[in-house]
N, C-alpha and C positions, 0 to 999 in steps of 0.2 A: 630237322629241316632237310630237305633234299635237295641236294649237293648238284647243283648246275650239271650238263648233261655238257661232254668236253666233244662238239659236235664234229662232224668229216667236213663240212663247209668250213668251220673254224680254221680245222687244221691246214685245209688247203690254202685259206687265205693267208696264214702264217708263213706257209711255203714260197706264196708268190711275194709277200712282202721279202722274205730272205735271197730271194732268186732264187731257191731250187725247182726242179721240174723244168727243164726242157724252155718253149714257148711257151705254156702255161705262168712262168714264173715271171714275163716280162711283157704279158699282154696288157697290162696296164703298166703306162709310157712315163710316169713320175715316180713309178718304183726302182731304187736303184741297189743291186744285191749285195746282200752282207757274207752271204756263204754258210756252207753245207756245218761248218764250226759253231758258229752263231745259232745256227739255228734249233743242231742238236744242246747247245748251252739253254736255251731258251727251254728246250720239251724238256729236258733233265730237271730244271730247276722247278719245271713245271708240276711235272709228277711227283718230284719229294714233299712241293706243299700239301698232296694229298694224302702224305701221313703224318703230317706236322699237327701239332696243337689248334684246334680253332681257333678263329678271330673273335672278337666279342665287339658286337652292336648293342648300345642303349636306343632304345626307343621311349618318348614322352608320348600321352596325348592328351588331347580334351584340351590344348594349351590354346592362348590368344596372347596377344603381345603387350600384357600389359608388364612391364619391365620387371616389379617384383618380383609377378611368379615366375618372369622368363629365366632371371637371376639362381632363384631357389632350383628349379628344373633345369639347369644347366649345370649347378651345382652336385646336384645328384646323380644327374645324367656322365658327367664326369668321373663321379667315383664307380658305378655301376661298371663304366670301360674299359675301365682299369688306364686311364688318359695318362702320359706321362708327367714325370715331377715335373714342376716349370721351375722351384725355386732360384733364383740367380739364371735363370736365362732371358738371354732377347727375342722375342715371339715377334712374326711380324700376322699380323692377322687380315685376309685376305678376302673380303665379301665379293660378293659376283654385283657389277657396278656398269652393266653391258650400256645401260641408256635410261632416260627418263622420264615414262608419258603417264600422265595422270590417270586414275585409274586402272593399272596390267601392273603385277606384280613381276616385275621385269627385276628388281634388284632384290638382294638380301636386305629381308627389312633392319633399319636403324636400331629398333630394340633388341635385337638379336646381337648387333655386331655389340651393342653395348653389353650386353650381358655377358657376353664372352669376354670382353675385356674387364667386368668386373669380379667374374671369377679367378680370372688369370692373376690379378692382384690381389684377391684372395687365398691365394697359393704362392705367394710371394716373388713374381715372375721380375726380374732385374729391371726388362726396358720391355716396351711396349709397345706397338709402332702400328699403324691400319694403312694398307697398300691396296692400289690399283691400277691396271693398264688398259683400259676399256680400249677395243678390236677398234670400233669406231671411228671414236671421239679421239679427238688429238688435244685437249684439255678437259680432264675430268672433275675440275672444280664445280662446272654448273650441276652436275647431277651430285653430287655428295653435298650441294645447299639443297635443291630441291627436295632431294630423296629425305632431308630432314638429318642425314647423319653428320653433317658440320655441327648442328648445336649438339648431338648427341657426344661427340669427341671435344666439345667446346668444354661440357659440362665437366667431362672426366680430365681434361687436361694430357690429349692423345694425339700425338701428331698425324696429320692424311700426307702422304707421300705419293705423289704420282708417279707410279713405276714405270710408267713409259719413259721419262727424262730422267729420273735416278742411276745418275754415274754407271754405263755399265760395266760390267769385270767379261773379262772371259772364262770360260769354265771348258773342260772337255768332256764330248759327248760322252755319254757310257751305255756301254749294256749293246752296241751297234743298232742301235737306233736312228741317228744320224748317218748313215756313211758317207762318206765321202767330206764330212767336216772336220776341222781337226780343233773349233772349239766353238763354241756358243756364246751368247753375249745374255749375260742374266743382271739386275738393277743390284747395286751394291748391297742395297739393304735386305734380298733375299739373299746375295749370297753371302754375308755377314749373321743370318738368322742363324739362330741356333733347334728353332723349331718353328714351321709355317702352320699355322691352323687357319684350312680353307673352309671359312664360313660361305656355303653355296645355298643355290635355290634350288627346290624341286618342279625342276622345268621339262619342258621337253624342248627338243630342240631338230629342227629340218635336215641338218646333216650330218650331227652325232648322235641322232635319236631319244639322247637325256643330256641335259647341261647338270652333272650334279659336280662332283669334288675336285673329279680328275678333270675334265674338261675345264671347271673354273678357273686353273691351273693357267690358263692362255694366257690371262689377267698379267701374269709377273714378266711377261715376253713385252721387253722394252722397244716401243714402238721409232726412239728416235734410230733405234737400228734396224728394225724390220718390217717397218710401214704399215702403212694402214690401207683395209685392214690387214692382220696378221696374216695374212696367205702364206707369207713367205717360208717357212718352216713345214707348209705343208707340201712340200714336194717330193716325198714319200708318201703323201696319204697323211689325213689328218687323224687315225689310228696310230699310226706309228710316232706320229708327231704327239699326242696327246701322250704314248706312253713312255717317249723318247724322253719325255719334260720332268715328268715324275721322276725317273731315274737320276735326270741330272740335278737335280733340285736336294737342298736338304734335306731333314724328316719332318714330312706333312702327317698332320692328323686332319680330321674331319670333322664339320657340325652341317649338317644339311637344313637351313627353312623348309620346313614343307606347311609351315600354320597356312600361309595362303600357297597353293601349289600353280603350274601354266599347264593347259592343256592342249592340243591341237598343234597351229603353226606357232611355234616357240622358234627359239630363245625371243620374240617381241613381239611379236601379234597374236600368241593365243588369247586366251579364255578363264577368267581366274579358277579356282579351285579350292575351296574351302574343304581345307584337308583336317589341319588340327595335329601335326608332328611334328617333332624332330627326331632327326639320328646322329648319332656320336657314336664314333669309332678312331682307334689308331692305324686302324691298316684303310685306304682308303678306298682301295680295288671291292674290301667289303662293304664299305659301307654304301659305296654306290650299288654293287650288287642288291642288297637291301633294299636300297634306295628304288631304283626298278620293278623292285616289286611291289613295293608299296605303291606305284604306279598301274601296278595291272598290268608289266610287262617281262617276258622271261630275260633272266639278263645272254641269253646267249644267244637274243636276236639286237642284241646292241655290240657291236663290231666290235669296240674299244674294250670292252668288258668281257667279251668272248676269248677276244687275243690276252686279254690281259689273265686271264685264267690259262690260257697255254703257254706263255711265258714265265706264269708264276711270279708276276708283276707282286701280287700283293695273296693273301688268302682269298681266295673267291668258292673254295668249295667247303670248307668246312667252314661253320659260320653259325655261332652261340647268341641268341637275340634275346637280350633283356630288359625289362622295365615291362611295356604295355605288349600284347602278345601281340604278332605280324597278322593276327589274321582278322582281326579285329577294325586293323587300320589300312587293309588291301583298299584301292578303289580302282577304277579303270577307265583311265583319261586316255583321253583320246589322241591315237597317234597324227606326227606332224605330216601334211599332205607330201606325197611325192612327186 
């Protein structure tokens, strides 16, 4: 496959998030700079990913959510990833939960999140836990009845935690991401995980252009400290902030929905998309990479995922895709209006 192209707009936009370059680095007024240190740490780490070992992406298709096969395809799709051991660890599992309208494939569907949590204890996972902080909503109880996934964790015996009010801890930024903070406020039960598996949807989204793994990520940002919605964190730029989150967060892996996928004005008024995939990966900068394409769009016209390849956030240029071939499963939704 061919390796994302590490573009000059990329890198400039790195620069002005860092503050180097003169007036150039500080013409946009929410960027606050990290330095000329930082920055060279970021294209260093950047460049060694590019002779590092590939990442490895499972791809399913032809799927529908009917829970059995979701289970067995989830099951396979896992070992194909080479997914880490869960045995004796606490997973908190993470669906995208933004809101609720009948008909728009707005959340990660219920069967999904179930079947990850029944492979997870298939692998002898300790504790098990299903979290959300919807950007919105300041109680996420109504959509996790609606959406159907109360009885789906009713069934399995899996508690819903709403990570906006979940005790938070401080943690400190890393990677300068954050500047100018000297700690973050994340929900006890992410920063007690021992592994997050972000079951996302394949959406698009108005102003991070895809909601898929890493932007899902918003979800753990506990809203009794940083309001609704989460705007607050983005005062670097919701780039920096989305890749700032990852850093400070435990080890996230990935499961992308894309069986019904969004197209258009995403993250809640597009268009559904009957796609027919999923991807699973442990690096998650790849699997959204992936993920984008399987979109019909190049990931180095998605800000987050462009920076996140020149920081060397996750693997995003070498990138091993197995199970069903990528090109087979391309399709080309349409981007969200500007």
């Amino acid at each position: 496959m061919a390796a994302p192209r590490l573009t000059r707009r990329a890198f400039l936009r790195l620069m002005l998030i860092a503050g180097i370059g003169g007036g150039l680095a500080f013409a946009e007024r929410r960027t606050r700079p990290v330095g000329l240190r930082q920055f060279l740490t970021w294209l260093l780490r950047g460049w060694r990913r590019r002779v590092e070992p590939p990442a490895t992406v499972a791809l399913g298709a032809s799927l529908s959510y009917d829970e059995a096969l979701l289970r067995d395809a989830l099951i396979a799709l896992w070992d194909e990833a080479g997914m880490p051991d869960v045995a004796g660890k606490r997973v908190l599992v993470k669906p995208n939960l933004i809101e609720w309208i009948e008909g728009r494939p707005l959340v990660t569907a219920p069967e999904v999140v179930g079947a990850v949590i029944d492979g997870l204890r298939a692998r002898g996972a300790a504790e098990i836990v299903v979290g959300e902080g919807p950007g919105f909503r300041r109680d996420a109880g109504p959509v996790v009845t609606q959406s159907g996934l109360a009885d789906v964790l009713a069934r399995r015996g899996v508690p819903f935690i709403d990570l906006n009010y979940d005790d938070p801890q401080p943690v400190p930024p890393r990677d300068g991401w954050f500047p100018g903070r000297s700690r973050l406020w994340l929900p006890r039960h992410v920063v007690e995980a021992d592994l997050i598996i972000s079951v996302a949807k394949l959406k698009t989204h108005h102003w991070a252009g895809v909601t898929l793994s890493l932007k899902n990520l918003f979800g753990v940002v506990p809203g009794i400290r940083y309001g609704w919605p989460k705007n607050m964190l983005h005062v670097n730029g919701i780039t920096p902030s989305i890749l700032g989150l990852k850093q400070a967060l435990p080890p996230v892996v990935s499961v992308i929905d894309g069986i019904v996928g969004m197209e258009g004005d995403g993250p809640l008024f597009g268009t559904p998309v009957p796609h027919g995939v999923l991807a699973v990966g442990k690096d998650p900068l790849a699997v959204d990479v992936i993920g984008a394409r399987l979109m019909g769009f190049d990931p180095e016209e998605i800000e987050h995922l462009a920076l996140g390849i020149w920081a060397g956030i996750g693997q995003g240029v070498h990138i091993e895709v197995r199970g069903a071939p990528i090109e087979s499963l391309r399709r080309r939704y349409r981007r969200p209006p500007k």
